[in-house]
VEXDREN-2710 file (C-alpha; in Angstrom, 1 decimal):
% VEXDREN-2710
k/r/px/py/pz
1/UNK/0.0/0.0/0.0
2/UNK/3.2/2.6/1.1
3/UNK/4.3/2.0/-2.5
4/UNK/1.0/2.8/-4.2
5/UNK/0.4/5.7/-2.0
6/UNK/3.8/7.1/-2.7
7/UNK/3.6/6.5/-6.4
8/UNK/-0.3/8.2/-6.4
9/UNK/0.9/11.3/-4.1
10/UNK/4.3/12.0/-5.9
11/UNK/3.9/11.0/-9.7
12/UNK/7.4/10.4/-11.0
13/UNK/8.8/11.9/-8.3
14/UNK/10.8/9.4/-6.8
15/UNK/11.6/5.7/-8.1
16/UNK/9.7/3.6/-5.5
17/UNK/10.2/0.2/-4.3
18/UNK/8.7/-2.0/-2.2
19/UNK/9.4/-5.3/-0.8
20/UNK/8.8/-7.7/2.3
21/UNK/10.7/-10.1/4.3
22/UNK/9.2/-13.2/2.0
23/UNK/7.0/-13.0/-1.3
24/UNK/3.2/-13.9/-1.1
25/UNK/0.7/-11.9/-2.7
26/UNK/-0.4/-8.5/-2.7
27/UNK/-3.9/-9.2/-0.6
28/UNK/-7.0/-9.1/-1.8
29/UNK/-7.7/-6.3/0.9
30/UNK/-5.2/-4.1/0.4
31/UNK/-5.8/-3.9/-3.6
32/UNK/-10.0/-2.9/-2.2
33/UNK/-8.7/-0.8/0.3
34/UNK/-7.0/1.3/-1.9
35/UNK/-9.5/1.1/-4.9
36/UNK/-11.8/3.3/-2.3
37/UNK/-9.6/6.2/-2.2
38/UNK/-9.2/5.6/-6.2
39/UNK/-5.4/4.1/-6.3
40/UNK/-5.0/0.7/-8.4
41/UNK/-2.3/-1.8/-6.8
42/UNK/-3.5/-4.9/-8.5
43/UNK/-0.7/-4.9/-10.6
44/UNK/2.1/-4.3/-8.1
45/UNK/4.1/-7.8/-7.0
46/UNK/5.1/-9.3/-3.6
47/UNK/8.9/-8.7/-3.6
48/UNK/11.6/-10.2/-1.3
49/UNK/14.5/-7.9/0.2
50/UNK/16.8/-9.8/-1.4
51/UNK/16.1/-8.2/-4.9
52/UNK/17.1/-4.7/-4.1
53/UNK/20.5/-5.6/-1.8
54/UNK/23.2/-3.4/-3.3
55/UNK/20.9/-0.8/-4.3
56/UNK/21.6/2.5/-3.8
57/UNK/18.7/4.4/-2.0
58/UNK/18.1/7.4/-0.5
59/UNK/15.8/6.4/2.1
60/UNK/14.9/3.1/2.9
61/UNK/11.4/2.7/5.7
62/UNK/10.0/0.0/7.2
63/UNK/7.0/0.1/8.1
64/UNK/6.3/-2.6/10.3
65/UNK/7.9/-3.9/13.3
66/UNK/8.6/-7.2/12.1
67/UNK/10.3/-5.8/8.7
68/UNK/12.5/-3.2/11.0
69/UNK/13.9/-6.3/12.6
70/UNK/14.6/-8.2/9.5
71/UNK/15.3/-5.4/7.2
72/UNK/19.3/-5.8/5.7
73/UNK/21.6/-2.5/5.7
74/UNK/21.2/-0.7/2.7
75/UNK/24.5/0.5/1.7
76/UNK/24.4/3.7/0.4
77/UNK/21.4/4.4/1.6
78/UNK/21.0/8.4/2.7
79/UNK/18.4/7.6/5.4
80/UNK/16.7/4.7/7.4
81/UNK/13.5/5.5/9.0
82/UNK/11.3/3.2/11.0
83/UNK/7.4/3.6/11.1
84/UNK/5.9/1.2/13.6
85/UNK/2.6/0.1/11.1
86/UNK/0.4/-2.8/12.5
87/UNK/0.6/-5.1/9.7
88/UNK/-3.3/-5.7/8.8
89/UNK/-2.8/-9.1/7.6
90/UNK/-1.7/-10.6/10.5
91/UNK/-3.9/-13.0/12.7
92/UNK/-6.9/-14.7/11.6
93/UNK/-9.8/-12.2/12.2
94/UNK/-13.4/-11.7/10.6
95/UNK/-13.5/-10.3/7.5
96/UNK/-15.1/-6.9/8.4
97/UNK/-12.4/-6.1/11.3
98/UNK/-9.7/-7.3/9.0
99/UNK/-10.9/-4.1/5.9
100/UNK/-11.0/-2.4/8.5
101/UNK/-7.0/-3.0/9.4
102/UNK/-6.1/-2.7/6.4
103/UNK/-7.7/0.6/5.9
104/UNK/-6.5/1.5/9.3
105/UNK/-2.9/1.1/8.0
106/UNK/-3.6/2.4/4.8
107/UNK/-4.9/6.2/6.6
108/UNK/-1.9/5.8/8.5
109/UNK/0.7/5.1/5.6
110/UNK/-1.3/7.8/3.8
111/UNK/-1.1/10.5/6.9
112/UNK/2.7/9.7/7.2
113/UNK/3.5/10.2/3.5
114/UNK/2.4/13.3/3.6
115/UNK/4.3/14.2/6.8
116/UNK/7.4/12.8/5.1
117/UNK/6.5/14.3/1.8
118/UNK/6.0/18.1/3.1
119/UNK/9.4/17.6/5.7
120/UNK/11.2/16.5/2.3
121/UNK/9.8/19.5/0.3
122/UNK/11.6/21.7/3.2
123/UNK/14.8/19.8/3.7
124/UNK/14.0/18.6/6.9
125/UNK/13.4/15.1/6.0
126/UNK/13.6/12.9/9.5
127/UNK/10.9/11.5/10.4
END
């Protein structure tokens, strides 16, 4: 969702990638989730970490816990920022509570992207 967000708020601002700590789908959730606020992920990929090692990035987020713990060192990366993100698809919960996780995250990813985007607009990109 971060990546589609990102994409949708800053066209062709910034190359964007996204990627997890193993490749499954992207969920069926986050792809309706996002069609609400009018953003199409459906054709975005479940990506490992693996495929971006010894890339160099300017900033590199995670934005759940589990990821910050997993997530590699990015050499050459300008920045490493952490955003602590409940990841909506974990647990097994009923259908209605689990849309409403993942649109729970995706507000969140959303209200932080523009934090991030307006500190980076001023050179004061930290948080």
């Amino acid at each position: 969702m971060a990546e589609g967000l990102l994409r949708a708020m800053a066209p062709g601002r910034f190359d964007v990638c996204s990627a997890g700590t193993v490749a499954t789908q992207v969920r069926p959730e986050a792809i309706r989730v996002m069609q609400e606020i009018g953003i199409d992920i459906s054709s975005q990929e479940s990506k490992t970490l693996d495929r971006y090692l010894g890339t160099p990035f300017e900033v590199v987020i995670t934005v759940c816990d589990a990821a910050n713990a997993a997530c590699p060192v990015f050499l050459g990366a300008g920045r490493r920022l952490h955003w602590s993100i409940s990841d909506p698809a974990a647990g097994a919960i009923a259908a209605d509570a689990r849309l409403a996780a993942f649109r729970a995250a995706r507000d969140d990813l959303r209200g932080r992207i523009e934090g991030a985007l307006a500190a980076y607009d001023r050179g004061d990109f930290t948080k």
